[in-house]
N, C-alpha and C positions, 0 to 999 in steps of 0.2 A: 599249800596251793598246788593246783595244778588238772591239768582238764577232767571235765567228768568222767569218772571210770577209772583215776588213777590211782585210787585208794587212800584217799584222803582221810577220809571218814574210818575206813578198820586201823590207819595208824593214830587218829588220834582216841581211837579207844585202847590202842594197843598201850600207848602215851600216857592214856589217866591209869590203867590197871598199875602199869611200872610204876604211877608216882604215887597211887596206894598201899602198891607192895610197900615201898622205901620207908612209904611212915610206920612200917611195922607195925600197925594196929590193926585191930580185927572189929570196929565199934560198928555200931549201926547204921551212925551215918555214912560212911566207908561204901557198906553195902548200897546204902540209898543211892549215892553218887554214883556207882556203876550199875545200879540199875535205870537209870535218866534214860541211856540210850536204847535200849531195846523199846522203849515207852517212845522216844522220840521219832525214833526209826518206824514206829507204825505208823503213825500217824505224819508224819513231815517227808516220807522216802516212798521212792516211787517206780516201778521198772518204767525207762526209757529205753531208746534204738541202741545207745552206748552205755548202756551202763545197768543193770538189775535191780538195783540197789542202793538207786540215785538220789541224793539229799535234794530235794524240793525248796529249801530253803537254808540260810546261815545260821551258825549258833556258835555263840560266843559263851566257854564257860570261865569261869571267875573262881578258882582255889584260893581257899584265905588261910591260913596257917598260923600258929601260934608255937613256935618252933619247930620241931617237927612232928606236931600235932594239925590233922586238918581241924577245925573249927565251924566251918560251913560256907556253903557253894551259891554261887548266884547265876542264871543262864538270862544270856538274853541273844530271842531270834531275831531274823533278818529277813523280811522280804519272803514271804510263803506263798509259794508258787499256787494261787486258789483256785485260776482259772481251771485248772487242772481236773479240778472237781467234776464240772460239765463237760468235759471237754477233754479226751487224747487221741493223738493222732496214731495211723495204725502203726503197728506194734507195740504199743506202750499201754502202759495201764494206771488206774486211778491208784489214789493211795493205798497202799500194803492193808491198812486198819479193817477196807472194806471186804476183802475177799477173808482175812482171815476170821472177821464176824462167820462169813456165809460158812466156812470151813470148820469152826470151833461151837459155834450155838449147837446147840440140843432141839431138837422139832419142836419141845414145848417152847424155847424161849423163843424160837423163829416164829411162834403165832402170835407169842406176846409183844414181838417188835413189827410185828405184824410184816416179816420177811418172806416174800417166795421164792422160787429158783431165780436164781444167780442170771440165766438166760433173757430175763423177763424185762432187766434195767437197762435204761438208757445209759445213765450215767458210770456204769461199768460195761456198756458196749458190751452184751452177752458171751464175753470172754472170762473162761472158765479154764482151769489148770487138767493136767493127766492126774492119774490118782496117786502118784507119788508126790507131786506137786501140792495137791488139797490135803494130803497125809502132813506135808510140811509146814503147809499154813494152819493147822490144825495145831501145830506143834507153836508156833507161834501165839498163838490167841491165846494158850497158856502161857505161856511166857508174859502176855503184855496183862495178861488180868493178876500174874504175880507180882510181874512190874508196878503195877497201880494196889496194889497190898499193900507190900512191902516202903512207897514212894508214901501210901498213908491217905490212899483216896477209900475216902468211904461208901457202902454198898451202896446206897441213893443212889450216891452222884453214878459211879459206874453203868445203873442201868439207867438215868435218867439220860448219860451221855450216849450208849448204843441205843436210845429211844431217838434220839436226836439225829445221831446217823442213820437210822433206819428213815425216817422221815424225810431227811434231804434225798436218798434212793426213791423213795415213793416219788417226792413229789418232782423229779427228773421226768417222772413217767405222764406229769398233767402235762394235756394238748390244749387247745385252743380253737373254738369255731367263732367266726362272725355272727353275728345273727341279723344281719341286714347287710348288703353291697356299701362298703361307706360307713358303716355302723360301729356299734361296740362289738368287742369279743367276748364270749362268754367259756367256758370251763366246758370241754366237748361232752355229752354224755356218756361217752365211751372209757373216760377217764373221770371218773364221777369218784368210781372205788379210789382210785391212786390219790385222788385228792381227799378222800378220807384218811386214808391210811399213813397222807403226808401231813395231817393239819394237827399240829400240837391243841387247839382246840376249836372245831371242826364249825361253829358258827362263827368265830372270827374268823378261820382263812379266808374266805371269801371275799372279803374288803381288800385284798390283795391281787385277786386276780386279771382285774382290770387292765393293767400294762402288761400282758402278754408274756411271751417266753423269755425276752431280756429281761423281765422283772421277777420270773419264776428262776433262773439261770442267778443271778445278782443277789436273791435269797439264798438258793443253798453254798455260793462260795462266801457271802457274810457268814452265814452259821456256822460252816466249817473254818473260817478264821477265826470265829471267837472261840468255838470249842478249844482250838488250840493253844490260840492265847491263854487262856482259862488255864489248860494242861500244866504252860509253861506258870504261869500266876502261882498254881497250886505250887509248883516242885521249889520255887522260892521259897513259898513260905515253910515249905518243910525241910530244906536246906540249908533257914537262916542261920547264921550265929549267933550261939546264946552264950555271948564272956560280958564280960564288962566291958564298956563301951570306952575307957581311958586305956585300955590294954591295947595295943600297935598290936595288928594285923598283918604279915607280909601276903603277898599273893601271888599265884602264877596261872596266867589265862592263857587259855588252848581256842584259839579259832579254827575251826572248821569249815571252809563258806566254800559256797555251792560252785563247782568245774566249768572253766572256759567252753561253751558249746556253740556247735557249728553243724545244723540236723541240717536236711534239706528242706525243710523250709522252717526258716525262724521267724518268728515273733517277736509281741514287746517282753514277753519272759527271759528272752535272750538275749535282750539288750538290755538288760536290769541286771542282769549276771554278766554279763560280760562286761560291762561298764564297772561292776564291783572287782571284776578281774584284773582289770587297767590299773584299779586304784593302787591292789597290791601290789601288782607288779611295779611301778611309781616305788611304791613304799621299799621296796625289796634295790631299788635303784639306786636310792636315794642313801637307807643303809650302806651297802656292800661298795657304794663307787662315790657317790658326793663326800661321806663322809670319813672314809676311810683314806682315799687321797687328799681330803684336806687335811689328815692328821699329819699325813710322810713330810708335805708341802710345811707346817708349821713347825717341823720338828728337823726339818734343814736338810731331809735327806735325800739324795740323788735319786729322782722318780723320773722314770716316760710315761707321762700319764697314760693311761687305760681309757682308749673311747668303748663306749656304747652305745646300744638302740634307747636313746631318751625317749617317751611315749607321752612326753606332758605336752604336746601337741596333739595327739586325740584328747586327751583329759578337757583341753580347752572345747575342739568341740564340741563336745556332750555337756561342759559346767559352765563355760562362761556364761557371765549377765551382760546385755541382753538378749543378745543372738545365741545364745546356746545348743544344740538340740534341745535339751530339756525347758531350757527358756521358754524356747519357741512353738516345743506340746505344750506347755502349761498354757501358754496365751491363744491358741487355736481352741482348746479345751472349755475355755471359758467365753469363747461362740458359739453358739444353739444352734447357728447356723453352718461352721467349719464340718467340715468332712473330712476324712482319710488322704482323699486326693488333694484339696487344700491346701493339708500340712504339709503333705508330698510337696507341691510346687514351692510350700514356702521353702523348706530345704534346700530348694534346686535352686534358688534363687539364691540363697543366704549363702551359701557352700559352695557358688561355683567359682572353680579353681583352687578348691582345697584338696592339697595332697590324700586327707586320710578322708574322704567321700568322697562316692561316685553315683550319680543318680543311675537309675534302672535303664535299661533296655529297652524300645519298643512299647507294649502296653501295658507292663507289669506293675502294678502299684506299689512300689517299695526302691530302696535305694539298698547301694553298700557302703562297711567303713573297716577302711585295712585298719586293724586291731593287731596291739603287739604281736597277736598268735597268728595271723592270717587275716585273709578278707573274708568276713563275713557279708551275704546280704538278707536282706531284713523284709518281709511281706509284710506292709504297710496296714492293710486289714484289721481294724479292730482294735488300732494304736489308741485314739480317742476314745473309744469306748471305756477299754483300758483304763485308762487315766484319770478318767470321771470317775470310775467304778461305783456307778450311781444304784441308788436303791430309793423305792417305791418311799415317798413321803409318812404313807400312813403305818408301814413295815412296825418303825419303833413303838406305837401300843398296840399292837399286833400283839407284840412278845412281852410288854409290859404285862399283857392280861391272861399269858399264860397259862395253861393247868399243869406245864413239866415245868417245876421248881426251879431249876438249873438255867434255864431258859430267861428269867427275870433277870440274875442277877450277869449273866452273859453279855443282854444287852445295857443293863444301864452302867455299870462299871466296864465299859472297854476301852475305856481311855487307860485305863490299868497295866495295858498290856505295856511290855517295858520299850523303850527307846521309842518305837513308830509311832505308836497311840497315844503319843506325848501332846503330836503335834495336833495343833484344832485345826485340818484340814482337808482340801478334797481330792486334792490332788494328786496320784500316786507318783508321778516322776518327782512332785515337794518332798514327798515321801520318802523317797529312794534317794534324791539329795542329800537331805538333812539327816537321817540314818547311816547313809556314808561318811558325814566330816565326822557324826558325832562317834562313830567308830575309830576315825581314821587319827582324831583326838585323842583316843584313850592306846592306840597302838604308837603314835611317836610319843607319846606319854613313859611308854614301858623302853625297858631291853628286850631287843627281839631277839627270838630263834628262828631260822629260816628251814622248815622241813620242805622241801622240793618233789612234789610225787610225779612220777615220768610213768605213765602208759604203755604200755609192751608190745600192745595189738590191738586191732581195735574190732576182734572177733571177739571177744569177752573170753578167750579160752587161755587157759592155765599155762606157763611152761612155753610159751612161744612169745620171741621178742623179733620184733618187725624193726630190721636195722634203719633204716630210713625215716619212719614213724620216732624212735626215739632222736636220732639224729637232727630231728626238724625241732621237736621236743628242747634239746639242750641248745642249740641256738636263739630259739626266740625268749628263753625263757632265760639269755644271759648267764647262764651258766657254764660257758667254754671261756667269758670271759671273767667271771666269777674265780674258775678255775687257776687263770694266768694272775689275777689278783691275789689271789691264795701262796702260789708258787715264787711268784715275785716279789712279794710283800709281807709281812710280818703277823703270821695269823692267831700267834699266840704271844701277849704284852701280859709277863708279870709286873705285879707290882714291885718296885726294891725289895721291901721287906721281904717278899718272898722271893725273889731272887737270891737275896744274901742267906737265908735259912737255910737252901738250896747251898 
């Protein structure tokens, strides 16, 4: 854990390479498993204002072991950041997958995905790299089409899935005229081509155009969450374990989940991450200070208990039933008529005189919520939207009738996809609930490791540590009293037997 940009994510690949070294094997699956991430990383990471190289969403991997043989790998994501797709704000850019397509295709296959310059997209905001930069992502797009070799994806799928992404770039670019004051909209003439070039088959799209850009926008971030789901679905199934099903499996799971963020202007993406950031930190509390002083406490020895920043007081905010924050989206969410500002006042209503909320300023539509890390506050804009994450009625035989193959079985099996698609519902905050206990079940479930990743500067450059920056870092993150618990207390408990061996 630890904010975005602290290097989360290279330690815990640094983490799995170490704990393939150990099994001293060199087998196939070995390799498969360390190739997960460059595959992951294209598609799930993202350059943000803090961070290049930013995980877009959680992923929880699952080592199963048979001594000290791995056996086979299970991954499951969390919360993928889709908005992202229509949508970055400036200096940040869409997913890594898209520019390195633009960067690694060949001109013949950029006519057959029917791609033009890179300038031309909405949905990558005609931001385009120096040429060492496109040199890099060039270098990349091999990497991710060895990556999907090697993981066992076959050609079909490969170019059916960059037909797939070439088409959510197109149809980024369909606009929208009215065709009477008060009327319907129609598909502008001027984007006649884009909508060709977007429609997997080109007399069906049309039965879609109807709801406008919310409904064009709501299309390509489905699509791209199922492709991924898909990604993940596949690397399952080529990662399972094939022993005998009576053989005891041990396991060791590496979490990786997405950095505490605080841009200048946040969203509901950042309150979906940061509320998962609460949790850990909770969890990391609960470890190192609830359970560790009730052991000294049981075992009769002379303790001053150790205070802390306890944080299960925002946790209630955001989870309690049934004023919750998220309670209280879900049920504005499920008004046709609630708006942005609505859910705003219900907040302001429900929360006044709660320490960790503070409503907005003047006319600004959004509130704030001191978070273990700081006070974030939140642009209310788009919260509902969000949350519905609604798609055009007639969308699913849209894709049911398909002419790209890959495309059928995306949409009718995504309930497939692991933990979120479990649930039959509409809701993303139900989503982001029941995703977190069922996570948060399987980590007090385990023995935890606590890897702490602390940020150095927050200019992204090498070799410079910003004392104050780290400073704020180990205080909120419990770690100075982490420390005095360590020093103070007993941080290594053998067992007799190995004490007496000893």
């Amino acid at each position: 854990s630890g904010e975005s940009g602290a290097g989360k994510t290279e330690s815990a690949k640094l983490l799995l390479q170490q704990i393939m070294n150990l099994c001293k094997g060199n087998s196939q699956l070995e390799k498969q498993i360390l190739q997960v991430n460059p595959l992951l990383e294209a598609f799930g990471n993202a350059q943000t204002v803090m961070n290049d190289n930013s995980s877009r969403f959680g992923k929880y991997i699952q080592l199963r072991f048979q001594k000290n043989t791995v056996r086979g790998a299970k991954l499951s994501e969390y919360l993928l950041e889709k908005s992202r797709v229509v949508h970055q704000d400036a200096g940040e850019r869409n997913f890594h997958i898209f520019y390195y397509m633009f960067a690694g295709l060949s001109s013949e296959e950029k006519e057959m995905y029917g791609l033009l310059d890179p300038s031309l997209y909405r949905y990558v905001g005609g931001q385009f790299g120096t040429q060492d930069v496109v040199q890099r992502w060039k270098d990349k797009y091999q990497e991710v089409c060895n990556a999907l070799d090697m993981v066992g994806f076959q050609e079909q799928e490969q170019v059916d899935m960059q037909a797939i992404l070439a088409g959510v770039l197109s149809l980024g670019n369909v606009t929208f005229d009215p065709e009477e004051s008060n009327g319907p909209v129609k598909v502008s003439e001027a984007s006649q081509g884009w909508l060709k070039a977007a429609a997997v088959s080109h007399k069906k799209m049309s039965c879609c155009c109807s709801p406008c850009a919310d409904a064009r926008d709501s299309i390509a971030k489905m699509v791209y969450g199922r492709v991924f789901g898909w990604i993940v679905g596949k690397i399952n199934e080529l990662l399972a374990e094939n022993v005998d099903p009576e053989v005891e499996l041990r396991e060791i799971g590496i979490l990786d989940i997405f950095g505490f963020e605080n841009f200048a202007v946040n969203r509901f993406e950042q309150l979906c991450i940061n509320l998962a950031n609460e949790q850990l930190q909770h969890f990391f509390n609960h470890h190192i200070f609830h359970i560790e002083q009730a052991a000294y406490k049981e075992e009769g020895l002379p303790w001053e208990t150790i205070t802390f920043n306890n944080n299960e007081p925002i946790l209630n905010l955001f989870l309690a039933k049934p004023l919750g924050l998220l309670s209280l989206l879900d049920e504005q969410s499920a008004f046709p008529q609630a708006t942005d500002k609505t859910f705003v006042d219900k907040l302001n209503s429900s929360f006044k005189g709660n320490l960790h909320f503070q409503p907005a300023r003047g006319r600004v539509l959004g509130f704030s919520i001191a978070h273990y890390a700081g006070k974030v506050q939140y642009a209310a804009m788009g919260f509902l939207e969000k949350n519905r994450d609604t798609l055009p009625a007639n969308v699913r035989g849209l894709f049911i009738s398909s002419i790209t193959p890959l495309l059928v079985p995306l949409h009718i099996h995504h309930e497939q996809r692991p933990i979120l698609a479990r649930i039959k519902c509409v809701d993303e905050a139900h989503v982001l609930r029941h995703s977190l206990m069922v996570l948060m079940e399987r980590l007090y479930s385990a023995n935890p490791h606590f890897v702490r990743c602390i940020k150095p500067n927050s200019q992204k450059e090498p070799g410079v540590v910003d004392n104050q920056m780290v400073l704020l870092q180990l205080r909120y993150n419990g770690l100075l009293e982490t420390i005095r618990i360590r020093r103070d207390g007993f941080s290594w408990r053998p067992f007799f037997e190995e004490f007496a061996e000893r």
